[in-house]
C-alpha positions in Angstrom: 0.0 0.0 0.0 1.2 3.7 -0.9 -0.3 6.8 1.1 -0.2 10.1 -1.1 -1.2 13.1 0.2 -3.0 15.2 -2.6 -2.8 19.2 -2.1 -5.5 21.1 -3.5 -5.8 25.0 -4.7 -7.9 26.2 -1.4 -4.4 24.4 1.1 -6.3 21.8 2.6 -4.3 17.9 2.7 -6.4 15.1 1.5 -4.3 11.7 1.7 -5.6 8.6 -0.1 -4.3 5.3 -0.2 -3.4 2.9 -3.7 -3.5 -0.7 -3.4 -1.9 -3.0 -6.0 -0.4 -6.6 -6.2 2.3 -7.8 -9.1 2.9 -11.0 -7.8 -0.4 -12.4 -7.8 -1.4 -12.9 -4.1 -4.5 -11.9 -3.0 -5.0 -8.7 -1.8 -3.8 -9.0 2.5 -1.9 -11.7 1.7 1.8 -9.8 2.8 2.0 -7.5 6.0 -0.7 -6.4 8.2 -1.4 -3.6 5.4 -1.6 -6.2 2.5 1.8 -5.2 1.0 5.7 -6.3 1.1 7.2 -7.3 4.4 10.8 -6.2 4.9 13.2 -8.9 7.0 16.4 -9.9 7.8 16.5 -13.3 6.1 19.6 -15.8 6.4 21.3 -16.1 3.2 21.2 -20.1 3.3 17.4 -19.5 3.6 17.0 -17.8 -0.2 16.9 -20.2 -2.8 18.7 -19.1 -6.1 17.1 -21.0 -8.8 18.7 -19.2 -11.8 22.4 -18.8 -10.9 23.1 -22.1 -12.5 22.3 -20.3 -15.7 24.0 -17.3 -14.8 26.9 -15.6 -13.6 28.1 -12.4 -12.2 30.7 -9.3 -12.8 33.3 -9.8 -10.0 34.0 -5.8 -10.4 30.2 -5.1 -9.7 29.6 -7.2 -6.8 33.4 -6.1 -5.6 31.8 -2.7 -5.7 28.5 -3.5 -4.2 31.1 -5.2 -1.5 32.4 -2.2 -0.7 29.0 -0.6 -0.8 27.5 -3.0 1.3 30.0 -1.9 4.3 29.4 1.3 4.3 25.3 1.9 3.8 24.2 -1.7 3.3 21.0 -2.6 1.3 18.2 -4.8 0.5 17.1 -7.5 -2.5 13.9 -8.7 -3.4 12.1 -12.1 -2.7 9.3 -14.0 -3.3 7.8 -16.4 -0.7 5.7 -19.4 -1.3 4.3 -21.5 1.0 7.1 -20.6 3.3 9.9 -20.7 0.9 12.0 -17.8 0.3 12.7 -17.5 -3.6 15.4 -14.7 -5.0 14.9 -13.5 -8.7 16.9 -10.5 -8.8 19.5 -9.4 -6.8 22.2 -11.8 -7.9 25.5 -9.4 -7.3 23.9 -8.3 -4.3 23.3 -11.4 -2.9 26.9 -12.8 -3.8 28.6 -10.1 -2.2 26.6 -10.5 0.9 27.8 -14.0 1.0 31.8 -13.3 0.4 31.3 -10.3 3.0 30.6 -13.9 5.1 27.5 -11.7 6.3 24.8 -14.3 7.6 21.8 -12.3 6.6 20.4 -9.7 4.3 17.2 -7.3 4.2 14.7 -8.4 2.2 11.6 -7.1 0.9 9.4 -10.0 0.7 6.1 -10.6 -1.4 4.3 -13.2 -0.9 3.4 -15.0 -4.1 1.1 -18.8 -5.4 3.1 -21.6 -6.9 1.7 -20.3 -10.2 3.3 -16.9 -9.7 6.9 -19.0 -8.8 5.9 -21.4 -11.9 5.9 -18.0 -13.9 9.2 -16.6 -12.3 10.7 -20.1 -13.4 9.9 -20.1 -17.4 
């Protein structure tokens, strides 16, 4: 959920609120507000389904490694059925691992096994 607040001509604040979902859960299905959840999740706990087909820079993730120690960030995930799936992320998530840091913040979306069955084609 986003909250906007909307300024008209005569000064007064109206705010409003936008709901949407891109991973196909059903609307309350994520935090108490119905969106992402953001958590420290151990690395070990983040399946990386695509990095057998992949592979990364060593100069990015060296400078997302030096990054990393000085403002730290987050990746995205999906979770199904209690299963943390990553997507995107993959220089972040390999510097976190050669910083030997045990966990990373993740913003976490709750998704069906038809939404991770889409993620997988």
């Amino acid at each position: 959920m986003a909250s906007f607040v909307l300024r008209l001509p005569t000064g007064n604040l109206r705010s409003f609120s936008v709901h949407s979902s891109s991973n196909g859960a059903p609307p309350g299905s994520g935090s108490q507000n119905g969106g992402p959840m953001i958590l420290e999740l151990p690395l070990d706990k983040i399946r990386r389904p695509l990095m057998r087909t992949r592979s990364n820079d060593p100069n990015k993730v060296q400078e997302l490694m030096d990054s990393i120690r000085q403002i730290g960030l987050q990746i995205d995930v999906l979770e199904v059925d209690g299963v943390y799936y990553g997507f995107s992320g993959c220089h972040r998530y390999e510097a976190h691992q050669r910083l030997g840091l045990p966990t990373i913040r993740c913003k976490v979306r709750r998704g069906t096994k038809e939404t991770l069955r889409h993620h997988l084609r």
